[in-house]
C-alpha positions as CSV (number, residue, x, y, z in Angstrom):
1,X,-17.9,48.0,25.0
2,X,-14.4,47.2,24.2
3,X,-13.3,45.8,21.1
4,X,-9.8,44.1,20.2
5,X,-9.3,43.4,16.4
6,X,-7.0,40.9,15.7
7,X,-6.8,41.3,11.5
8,X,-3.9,38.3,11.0
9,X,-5.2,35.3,10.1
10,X,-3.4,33.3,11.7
11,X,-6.0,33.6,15.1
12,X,-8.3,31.8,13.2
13,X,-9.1,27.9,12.9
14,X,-8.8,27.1,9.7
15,X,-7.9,24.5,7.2
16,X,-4.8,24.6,4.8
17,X,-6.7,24.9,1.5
18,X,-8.6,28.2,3.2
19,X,-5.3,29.6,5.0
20,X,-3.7,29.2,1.6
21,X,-5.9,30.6,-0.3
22,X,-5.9,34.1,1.6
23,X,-2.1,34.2,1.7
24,X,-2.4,34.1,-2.4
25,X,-0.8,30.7,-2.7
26,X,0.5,30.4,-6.3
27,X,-0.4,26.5,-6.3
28,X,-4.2,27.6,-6.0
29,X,-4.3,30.5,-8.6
30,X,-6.1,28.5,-11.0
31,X,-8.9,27.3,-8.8
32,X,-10.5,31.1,-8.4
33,X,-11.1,33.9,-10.9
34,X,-11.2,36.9,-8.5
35,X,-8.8,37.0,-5.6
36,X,-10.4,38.3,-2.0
37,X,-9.3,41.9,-2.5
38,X,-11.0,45.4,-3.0
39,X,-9.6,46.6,-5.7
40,X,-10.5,43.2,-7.4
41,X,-14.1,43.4,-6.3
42,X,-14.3,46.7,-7.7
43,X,-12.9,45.8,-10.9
44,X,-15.8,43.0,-10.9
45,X,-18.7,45.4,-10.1
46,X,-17.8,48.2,-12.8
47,X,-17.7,45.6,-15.7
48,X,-20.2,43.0,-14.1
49,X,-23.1,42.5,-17.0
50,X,-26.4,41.3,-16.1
51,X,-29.3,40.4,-18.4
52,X,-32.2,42.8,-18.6
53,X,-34.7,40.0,-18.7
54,X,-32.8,38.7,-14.9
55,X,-33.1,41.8,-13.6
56,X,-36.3,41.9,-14.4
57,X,-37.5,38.6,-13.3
58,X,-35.2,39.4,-9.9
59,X,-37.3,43.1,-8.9
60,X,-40.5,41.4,-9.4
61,X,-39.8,38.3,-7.3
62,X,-38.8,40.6,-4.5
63,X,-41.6,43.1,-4.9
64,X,-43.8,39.9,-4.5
65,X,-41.4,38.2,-1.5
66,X,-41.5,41.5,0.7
67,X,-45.4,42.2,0.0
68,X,-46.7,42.9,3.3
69,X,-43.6,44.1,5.2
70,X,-42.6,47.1,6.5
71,X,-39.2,48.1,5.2
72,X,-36.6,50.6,6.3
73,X,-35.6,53.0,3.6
74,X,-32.4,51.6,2.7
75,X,-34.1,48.8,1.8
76,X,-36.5,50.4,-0.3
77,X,-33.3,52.5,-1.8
78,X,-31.4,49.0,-2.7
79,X,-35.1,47.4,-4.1
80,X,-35.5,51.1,-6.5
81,X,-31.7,50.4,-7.8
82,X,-32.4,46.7,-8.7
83,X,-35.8,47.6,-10.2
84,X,-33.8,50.5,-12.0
85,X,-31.1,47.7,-12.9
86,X,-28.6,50.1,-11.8
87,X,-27.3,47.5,-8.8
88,X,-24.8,44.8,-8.3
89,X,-24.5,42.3,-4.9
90,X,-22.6,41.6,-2.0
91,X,-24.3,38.4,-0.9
92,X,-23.8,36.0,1.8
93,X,-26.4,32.7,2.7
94,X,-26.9,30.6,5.8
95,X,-29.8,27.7,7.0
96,X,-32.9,28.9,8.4
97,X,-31.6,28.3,11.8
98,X,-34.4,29.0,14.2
99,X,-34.5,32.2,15.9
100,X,-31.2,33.6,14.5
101,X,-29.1,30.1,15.4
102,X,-25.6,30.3,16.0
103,X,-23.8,33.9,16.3
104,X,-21.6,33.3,13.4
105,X,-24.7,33.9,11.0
106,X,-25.2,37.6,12.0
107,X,-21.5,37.8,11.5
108,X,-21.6,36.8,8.2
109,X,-24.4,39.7,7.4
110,X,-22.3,42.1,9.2
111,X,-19.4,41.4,7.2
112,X,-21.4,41.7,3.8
113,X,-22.7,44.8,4.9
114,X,-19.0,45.9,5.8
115,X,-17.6,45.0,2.0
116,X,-20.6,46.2,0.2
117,X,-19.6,49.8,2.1
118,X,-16.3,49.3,1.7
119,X,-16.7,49.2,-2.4
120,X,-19.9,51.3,-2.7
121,X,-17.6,54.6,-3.1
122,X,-15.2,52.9,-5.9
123,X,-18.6,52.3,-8.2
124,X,-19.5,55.2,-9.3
125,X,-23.0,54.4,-11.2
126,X,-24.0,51.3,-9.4
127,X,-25.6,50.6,-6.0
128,X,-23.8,48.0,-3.9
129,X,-26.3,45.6,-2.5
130,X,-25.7,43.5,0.4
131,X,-27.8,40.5,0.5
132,X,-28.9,37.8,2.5
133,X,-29.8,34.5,0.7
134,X,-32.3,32.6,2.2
135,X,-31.4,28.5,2.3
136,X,-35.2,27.8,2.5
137,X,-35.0,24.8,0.1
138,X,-32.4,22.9,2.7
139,X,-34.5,19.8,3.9
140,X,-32.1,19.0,7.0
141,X,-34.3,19.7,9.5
142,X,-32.2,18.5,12.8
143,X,-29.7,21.6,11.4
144,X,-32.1,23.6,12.2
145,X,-34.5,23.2,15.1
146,X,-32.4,23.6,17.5
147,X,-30.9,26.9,19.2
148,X,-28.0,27.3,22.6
149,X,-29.0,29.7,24.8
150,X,-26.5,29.8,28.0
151,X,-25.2,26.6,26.8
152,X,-28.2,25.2,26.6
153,X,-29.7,23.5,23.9
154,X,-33.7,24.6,23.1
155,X,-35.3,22.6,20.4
156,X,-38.0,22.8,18.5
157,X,-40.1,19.3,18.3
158,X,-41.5,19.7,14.8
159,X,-41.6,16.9,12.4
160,X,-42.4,18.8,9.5
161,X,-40.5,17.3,6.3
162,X,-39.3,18.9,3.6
163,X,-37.8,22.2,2.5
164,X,-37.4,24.1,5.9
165,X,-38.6,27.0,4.2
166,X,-42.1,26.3,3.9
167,X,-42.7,25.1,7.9
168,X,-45.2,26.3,9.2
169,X,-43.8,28.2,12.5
170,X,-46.4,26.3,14.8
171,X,-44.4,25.1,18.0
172,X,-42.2,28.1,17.9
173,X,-44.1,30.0,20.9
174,X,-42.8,26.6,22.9
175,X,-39.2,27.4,22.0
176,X,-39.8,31.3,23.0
177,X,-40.8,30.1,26.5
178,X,-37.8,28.1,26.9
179,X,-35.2,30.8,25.8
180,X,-37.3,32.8,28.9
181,X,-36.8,30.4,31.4
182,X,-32.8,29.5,30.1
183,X,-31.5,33.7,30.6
184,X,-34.4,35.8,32.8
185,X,-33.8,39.3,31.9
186,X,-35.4,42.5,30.4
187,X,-32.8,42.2,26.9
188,X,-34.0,38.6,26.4
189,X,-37.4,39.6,27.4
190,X,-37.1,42.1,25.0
191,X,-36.3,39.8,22.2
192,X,-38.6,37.7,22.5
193,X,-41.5,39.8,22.4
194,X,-40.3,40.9,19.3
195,X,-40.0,37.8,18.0
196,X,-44.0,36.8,19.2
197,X,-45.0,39.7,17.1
198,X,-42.9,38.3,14.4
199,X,-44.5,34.7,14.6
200,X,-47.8,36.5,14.4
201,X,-47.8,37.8,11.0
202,X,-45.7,35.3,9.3
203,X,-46.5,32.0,9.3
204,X,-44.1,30.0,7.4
205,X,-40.2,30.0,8.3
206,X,-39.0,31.8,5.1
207,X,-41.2,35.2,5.9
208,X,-40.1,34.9,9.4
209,X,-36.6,34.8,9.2
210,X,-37.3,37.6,6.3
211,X,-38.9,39.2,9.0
212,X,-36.2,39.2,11.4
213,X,-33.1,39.7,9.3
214,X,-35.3,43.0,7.7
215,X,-35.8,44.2,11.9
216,X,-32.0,43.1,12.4
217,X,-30.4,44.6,9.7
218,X,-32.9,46.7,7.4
219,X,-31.1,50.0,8.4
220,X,-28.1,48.8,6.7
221,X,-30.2,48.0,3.5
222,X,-29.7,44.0,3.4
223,X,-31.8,42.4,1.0
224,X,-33.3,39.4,1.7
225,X,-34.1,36.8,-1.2
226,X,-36.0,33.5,-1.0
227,X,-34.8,31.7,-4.1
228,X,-37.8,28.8,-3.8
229,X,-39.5,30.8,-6.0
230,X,-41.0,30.1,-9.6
231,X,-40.2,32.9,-11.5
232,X,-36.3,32.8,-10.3
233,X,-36.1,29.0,-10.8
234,X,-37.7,30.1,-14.3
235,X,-33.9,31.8,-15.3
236,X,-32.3,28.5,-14.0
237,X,-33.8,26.3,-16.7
238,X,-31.1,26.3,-19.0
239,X,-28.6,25.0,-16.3
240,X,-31.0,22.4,-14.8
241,X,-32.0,21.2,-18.4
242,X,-28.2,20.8,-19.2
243,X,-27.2,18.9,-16.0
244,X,-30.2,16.6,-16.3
245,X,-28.9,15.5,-19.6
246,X,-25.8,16.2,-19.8
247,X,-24.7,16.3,-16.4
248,X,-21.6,18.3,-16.9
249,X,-20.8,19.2,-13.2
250,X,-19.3,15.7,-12.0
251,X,-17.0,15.8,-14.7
252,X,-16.0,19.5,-14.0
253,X,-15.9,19.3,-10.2
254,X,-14.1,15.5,-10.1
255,X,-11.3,16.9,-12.8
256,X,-11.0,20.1,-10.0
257,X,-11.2,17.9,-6.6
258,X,-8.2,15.5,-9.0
259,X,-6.0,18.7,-9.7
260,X,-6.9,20.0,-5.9
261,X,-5.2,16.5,-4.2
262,X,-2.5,16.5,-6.6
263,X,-1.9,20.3,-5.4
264,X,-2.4,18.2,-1.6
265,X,-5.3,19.7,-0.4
266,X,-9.1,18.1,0.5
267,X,-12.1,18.0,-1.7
268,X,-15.1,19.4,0.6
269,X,-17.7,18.3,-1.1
270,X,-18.2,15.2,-3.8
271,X,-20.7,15.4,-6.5
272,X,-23.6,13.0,-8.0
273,X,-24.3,12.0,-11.4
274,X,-27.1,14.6,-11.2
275,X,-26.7,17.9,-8.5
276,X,-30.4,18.4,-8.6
277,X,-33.3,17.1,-6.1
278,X,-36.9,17.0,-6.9
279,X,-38.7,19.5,-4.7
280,X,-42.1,18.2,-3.5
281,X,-44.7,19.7,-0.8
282,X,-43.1,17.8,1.8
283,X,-40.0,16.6,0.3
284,X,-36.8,17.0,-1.5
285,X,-35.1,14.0,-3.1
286,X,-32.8,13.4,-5.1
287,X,-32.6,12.8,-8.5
288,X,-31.5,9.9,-10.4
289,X,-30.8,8.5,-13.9
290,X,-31.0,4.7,-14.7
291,X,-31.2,3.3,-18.6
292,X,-32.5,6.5,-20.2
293,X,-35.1,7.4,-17.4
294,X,-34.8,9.2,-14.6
295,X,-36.4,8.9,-11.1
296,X,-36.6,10.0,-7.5
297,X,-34.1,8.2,-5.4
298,X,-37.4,7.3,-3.3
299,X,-39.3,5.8,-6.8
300,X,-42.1,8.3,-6.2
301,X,-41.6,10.1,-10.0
302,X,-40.6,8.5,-12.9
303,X,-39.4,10.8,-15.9
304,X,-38.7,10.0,-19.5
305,X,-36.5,12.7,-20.8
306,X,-39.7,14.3,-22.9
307,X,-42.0,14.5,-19.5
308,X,-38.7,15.5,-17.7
309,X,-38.0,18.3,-20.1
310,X,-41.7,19.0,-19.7
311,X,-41.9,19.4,-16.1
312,X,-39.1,21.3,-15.9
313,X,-40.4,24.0,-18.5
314,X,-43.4,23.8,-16.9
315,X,-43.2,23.9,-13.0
316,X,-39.4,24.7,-12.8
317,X,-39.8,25.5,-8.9
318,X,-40.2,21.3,-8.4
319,X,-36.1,21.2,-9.0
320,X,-33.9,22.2,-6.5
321,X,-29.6,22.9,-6.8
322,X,-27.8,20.5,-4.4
323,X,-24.6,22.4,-2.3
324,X,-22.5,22.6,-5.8
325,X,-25.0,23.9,-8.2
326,X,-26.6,26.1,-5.6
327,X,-23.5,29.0,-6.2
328,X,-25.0,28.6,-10.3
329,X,-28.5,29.3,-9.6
330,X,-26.9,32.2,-7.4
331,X,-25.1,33.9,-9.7
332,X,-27.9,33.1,-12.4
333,X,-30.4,35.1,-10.3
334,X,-28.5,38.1,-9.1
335,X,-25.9,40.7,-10.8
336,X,-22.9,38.9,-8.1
337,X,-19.9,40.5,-7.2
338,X,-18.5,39.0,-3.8
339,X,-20.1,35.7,-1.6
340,X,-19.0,36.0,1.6
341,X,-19.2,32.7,3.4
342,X,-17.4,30.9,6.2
343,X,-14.5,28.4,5.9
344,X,-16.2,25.6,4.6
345,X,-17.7,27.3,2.3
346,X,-14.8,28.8,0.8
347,X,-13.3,25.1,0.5
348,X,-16.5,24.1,-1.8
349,X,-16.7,27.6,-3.8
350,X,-12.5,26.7,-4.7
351,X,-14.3,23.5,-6.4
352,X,-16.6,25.4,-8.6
353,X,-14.2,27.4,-11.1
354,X,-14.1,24.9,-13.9
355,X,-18.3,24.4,-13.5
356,X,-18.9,28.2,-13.6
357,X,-17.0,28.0,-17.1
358,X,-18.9,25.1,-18.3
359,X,-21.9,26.9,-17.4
360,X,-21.0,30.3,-18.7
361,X,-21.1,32.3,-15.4
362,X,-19.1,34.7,-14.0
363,X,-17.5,33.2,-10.8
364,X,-17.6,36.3,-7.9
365,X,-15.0,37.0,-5.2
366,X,-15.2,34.2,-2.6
367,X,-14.3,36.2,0.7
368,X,-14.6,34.8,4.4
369,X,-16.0,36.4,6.8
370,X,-14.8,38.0,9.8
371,X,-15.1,36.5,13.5
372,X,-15.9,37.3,16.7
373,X,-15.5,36.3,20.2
374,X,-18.0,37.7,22.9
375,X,-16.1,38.0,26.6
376,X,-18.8,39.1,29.5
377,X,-17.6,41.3,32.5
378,X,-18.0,37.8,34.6
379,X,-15.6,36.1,32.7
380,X,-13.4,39.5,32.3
381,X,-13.2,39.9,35.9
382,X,-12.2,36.6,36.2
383,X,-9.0,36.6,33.3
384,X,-8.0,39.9,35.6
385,X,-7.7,38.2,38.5
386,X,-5.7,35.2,36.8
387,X,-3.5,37.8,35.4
388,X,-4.6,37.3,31.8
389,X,-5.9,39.8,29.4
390,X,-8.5,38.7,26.2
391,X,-5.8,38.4,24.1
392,X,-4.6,35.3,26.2
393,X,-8.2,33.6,24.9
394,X,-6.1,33.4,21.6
395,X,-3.8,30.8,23.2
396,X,-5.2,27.2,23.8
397,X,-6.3,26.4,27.3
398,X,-3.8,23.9,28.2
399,X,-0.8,26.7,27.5
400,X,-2.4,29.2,29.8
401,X,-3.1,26.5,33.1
402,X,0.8,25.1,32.7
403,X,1.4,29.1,32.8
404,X,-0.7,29.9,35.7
405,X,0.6,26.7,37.8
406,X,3.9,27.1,36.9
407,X,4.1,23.7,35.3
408,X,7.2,24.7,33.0
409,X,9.3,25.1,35.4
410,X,8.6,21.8,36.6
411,X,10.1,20.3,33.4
412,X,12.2,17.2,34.2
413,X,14.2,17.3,30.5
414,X,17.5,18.7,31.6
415,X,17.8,16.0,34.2
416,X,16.7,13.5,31.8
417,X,19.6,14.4,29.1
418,X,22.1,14.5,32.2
419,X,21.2,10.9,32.5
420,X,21.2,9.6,28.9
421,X,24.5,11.0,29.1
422,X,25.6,9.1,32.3
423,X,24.6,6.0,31.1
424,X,25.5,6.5,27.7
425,X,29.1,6.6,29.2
426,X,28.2,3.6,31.4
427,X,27.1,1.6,28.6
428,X,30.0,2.1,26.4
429,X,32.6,1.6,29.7
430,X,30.5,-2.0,30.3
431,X,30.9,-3.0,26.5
432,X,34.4,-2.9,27.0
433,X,34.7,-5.7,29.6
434,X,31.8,-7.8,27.9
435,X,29.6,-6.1,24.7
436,X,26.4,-8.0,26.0
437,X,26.1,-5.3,28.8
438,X,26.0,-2.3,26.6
439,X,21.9,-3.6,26.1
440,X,21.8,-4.2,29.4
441,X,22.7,-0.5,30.5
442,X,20.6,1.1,27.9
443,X,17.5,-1.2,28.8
444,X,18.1,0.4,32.4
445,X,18.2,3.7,31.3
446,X,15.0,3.2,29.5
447,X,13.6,2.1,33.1
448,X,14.8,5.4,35.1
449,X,13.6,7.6,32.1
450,X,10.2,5.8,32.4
451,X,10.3,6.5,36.2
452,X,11.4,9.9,35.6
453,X,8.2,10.8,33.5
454,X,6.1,9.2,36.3
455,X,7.7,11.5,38.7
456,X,7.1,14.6,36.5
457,X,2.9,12.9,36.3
458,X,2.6,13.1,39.9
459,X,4.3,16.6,40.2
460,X,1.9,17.9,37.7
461,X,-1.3,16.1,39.4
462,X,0.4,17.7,43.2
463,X,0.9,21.2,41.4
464,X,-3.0,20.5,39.6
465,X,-4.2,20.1,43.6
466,X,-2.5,22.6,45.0
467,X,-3.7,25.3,42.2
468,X,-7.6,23.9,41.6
469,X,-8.9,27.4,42.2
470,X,-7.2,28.8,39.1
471,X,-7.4,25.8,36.8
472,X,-11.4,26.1,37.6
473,X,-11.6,29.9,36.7
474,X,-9.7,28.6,33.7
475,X,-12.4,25.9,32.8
476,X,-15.0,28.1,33.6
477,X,-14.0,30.8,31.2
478,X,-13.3,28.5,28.5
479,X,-16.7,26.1,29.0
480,X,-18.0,29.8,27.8
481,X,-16.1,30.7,25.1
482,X,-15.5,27.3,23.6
483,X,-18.4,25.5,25.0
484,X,-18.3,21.7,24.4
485,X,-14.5,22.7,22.9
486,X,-16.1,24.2,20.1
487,X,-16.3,28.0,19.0
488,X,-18.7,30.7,21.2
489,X,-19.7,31.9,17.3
490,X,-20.9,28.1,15.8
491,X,-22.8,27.4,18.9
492,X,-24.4,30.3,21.3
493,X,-27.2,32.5,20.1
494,X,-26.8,35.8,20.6
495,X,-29.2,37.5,19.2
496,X,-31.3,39.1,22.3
497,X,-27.7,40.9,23.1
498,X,-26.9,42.1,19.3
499,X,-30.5,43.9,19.4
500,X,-30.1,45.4,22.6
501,X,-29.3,49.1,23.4
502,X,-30.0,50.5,19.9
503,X,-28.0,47.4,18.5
504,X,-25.1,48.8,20.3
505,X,-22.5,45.1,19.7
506,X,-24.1,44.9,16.0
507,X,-22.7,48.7,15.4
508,X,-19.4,48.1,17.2
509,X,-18.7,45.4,14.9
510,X,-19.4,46.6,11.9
511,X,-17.4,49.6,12.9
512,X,-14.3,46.9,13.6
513,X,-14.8,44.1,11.1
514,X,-12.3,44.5,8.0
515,X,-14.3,41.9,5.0
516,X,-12.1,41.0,2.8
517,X,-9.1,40.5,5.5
518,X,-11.2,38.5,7.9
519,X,-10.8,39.9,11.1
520,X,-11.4,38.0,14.7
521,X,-13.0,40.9,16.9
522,X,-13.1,39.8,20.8
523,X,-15.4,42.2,22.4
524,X,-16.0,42.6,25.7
525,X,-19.5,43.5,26.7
């Protein structure tokens, strides 16, 4: 396996607000409190203070989350240095996409595995804990049920409701079956009899993905944490109570999405009047406040503030953060460092300063994670022949066929300034004699440049015909790597090939990957 790091950050797609925010822009210093660095991480993790009660009330939900698996002994190492509240985290989150989803959510593990090593030895009396937080309370269930395997979409035809978290896995077998039949062979085979024994013992899709990230990634000693759980919701009442009454994070965030469009950048996300749903056995809907009461947006519970307050002291796991407050219940629950998270997120994380102060939390490092780009020997052999190395697949597609066909040398622009400046002569020599012809000229010339570009169309189609061979291996390769124009990474599951041969591609990139300096790895397999 060859690997080819690209570590500038300019190979990546992202937005301005993100791009800007790595290269330290001055005009966004105020929207973060620790820049994406290592020496500011570390800085972070020997002064980071964490209650002994939340430690507390963090080793005991774990001991009862990972009741009943079998863990690797870094695991049980990281669970021993949170129970001895000698620990602080690394963390990074994602959807319960079935069956691992897209590849970019194992990249995202790897590169929290990759910081949290990259720190551990500049802490000297604290264990660094990578951590994987389960979204099990997301109730957007066509994100999903859904996997690409060879470019082909596999779904799963469930119409549970609800937080994903607590489906049942029933109908999962179905999707195994299809992965079989979409890529034949003894690696995929492999996979997904692993993955039958998983569906076995676990029943809902919080202990299986557990299950699988523990199998994936428990040598490294990721720690997985399911925050639907009472006795962690139990630490967020303070927050909820406040934003229930109070509602202090629309005020906070609007002021920071005002100052971030004055500064010309894009809010990500917008808040409500209330960034909390109400978290029922088969729902999650949002919450709402109307002339001193408040209600489901659905009208199935009505509160007056006394039974809201009530419930919520009471059965605290019925609320649920939205996408803004989620990052507060995160770093309310576990001694936070560093979130590594993709693009997007970094964008809504660059909202959240101000909120984190009104809520008296420690804002961690918001770092992106690093990228890769998986090239087969098929479509290797195939950039070879073109001439064309990986590094090309950095290029867009259109640059490399006008390459390959030679269709810059076919550019018609030096004749076409020859003739402006013909007839800009002609035009001037005609006004002379009558200065109603100089329009007339220049309307002409406007005719023969039109004519000109036609000319250049149909010796661009005739070159297109006469290379079609290359321009297919070209549209081959990229259907591949950018299937449906999008990013290998946000679509194809890839899972079968990290686990195969001893987790050979999951070791090469954590060898390669660079977290905080976001590196694009291509890696040819």
């Amino acid at each position: 396996m060859r690997l080819q790091p690209f570590s500038d950050i300019r190979f990546r797609e992202l937005s301005p607000l993100v791009r800007d925010y790595y290269a330290g822009a001055p005009v966004l210093r105020d929207f973060y409190r620790t820049p994406p660095s290592i020496e500011a991480i570390v800085n972070d993790a020997n002064s980071r203070l964490f209650s002994t009660e939340a430690f507390a009330a963090l080793n005991q939900s774990l001991i009862e989350q990972y009741t009943g698996y079998s863990l690797h002994e870094s695991v049980t190492t990281n669970l021993r240095a949170i129970a001895d509240q000698k620990a602080v985290c690394v963390t990074t989150g994602h959807q319960l996409c079935i069956l691992g989803g897209p590849a970019f959510m194992l990249y995202k593990i790897i590169s929290t595995i990759q910081l949290a090593r990259s720190i551990q030895p500049l802490v000297s009396d604290k264990k660094v804990v990578p951590v994987f937080w389960m979204a099990s309370e997301d109730h957007d269930r066509d994100e999903i049920n859904h996997v690409f395997v060879n470019n082909k979409r596999i779904e799963w035809n469930t119409q549970q409701t609800g937080a994903v978290g607590r489906f049942s896995t029933d109908g999962l077998d179905d999707v195994l079956q299809q992965i079989l039949d979409a890529r034949a062979d003894e690696v995929t085979k492999s996979y997904v009899d692993s993955f039958r024994d998983i569906l076995k013992q676990h029943r809902t899709l919080a202990a299986a993905t557990r299950a699988w990230v523990n199998a994936c990634f428990g040598e490294w000693g990721v720690v997985v944490i399911d925050p639907d759980h009472a006795r962690l919701k139990h630490l967020f009442i303070p927050a909820m109570r406040r934003e229930l009454i109070h509602r202090p994070t629309v005020a906070a965030v609007g002021e920071t999405n005002a100052q971030l469009k004055q500064s010309g950048f894009d809010a990500q996300v917008n808040p409500r009047l209330i960034n909390l749903f109400y978290l029922g056995i088969h729902s999650r809907v949002r919450i709402e406040s109307t002339d001193g009461k408040w209600h489901t947006v659905d009208n199935s519970k009505e509160w007056t503030q006394e039974s809201l307050l009530a419930e919520l002291s009471e059965h605290p796991e019925n609320f649920s953060p939205n996408v803004l407050m989620r990052p507060l219940y995160q770093e309310t629950i576990l001694p936070n460092v560093a979130y590594v998270g993709g693009p997007g997120e970094i964008a809504y994380w660059l909202q959240l300063k101000e909120t984190f102060r009104q809520f008296e939390l420690p804002m961690p490092a918001i770092v992106l994670r690093d990228a890769a780009m998986l090239v087969s020997e098929q479509c290797l052999r195939r950039l070879t022949k073109l001439g064309l190395t990986s590094a090309d697949l950095l290029r867009s597609k259109d640059e490399i066929i006008e390459q390959l066909i030679g269709g810059s040398k076919q550019d018609f622009s030096n004749e076409k300034n020859r003739l402006q400046v013909v007839y800009q002569e002609l035009s001037e020599r005609m006004a002379s004699i009558d200065p109603t012809l100089k329009a007339t000229a220049l309307a002409e010339l406007q005719r023969v440049l039109s004519g000109m570009d036609q000319l250049q169309a149909k010796v661009w189609k005739a070159l297109k015909v006469k290379e079609e061979q290359k321009i297919t291996a070209v549209n081959t390769i990229w259907n591949e790597l950018f299937p449906e124009g999008d990013w290998q990474e946000r679509r194809e599951n890839i899972l079968a090939i990290a686990m195969a041969n001893d987790k050979e591609l999951l070791r090469s990139l954590l060898a390669v990957f660079r977290a905080p300096s976001s590196t694009l790895v291509i890696a040819e397999i």
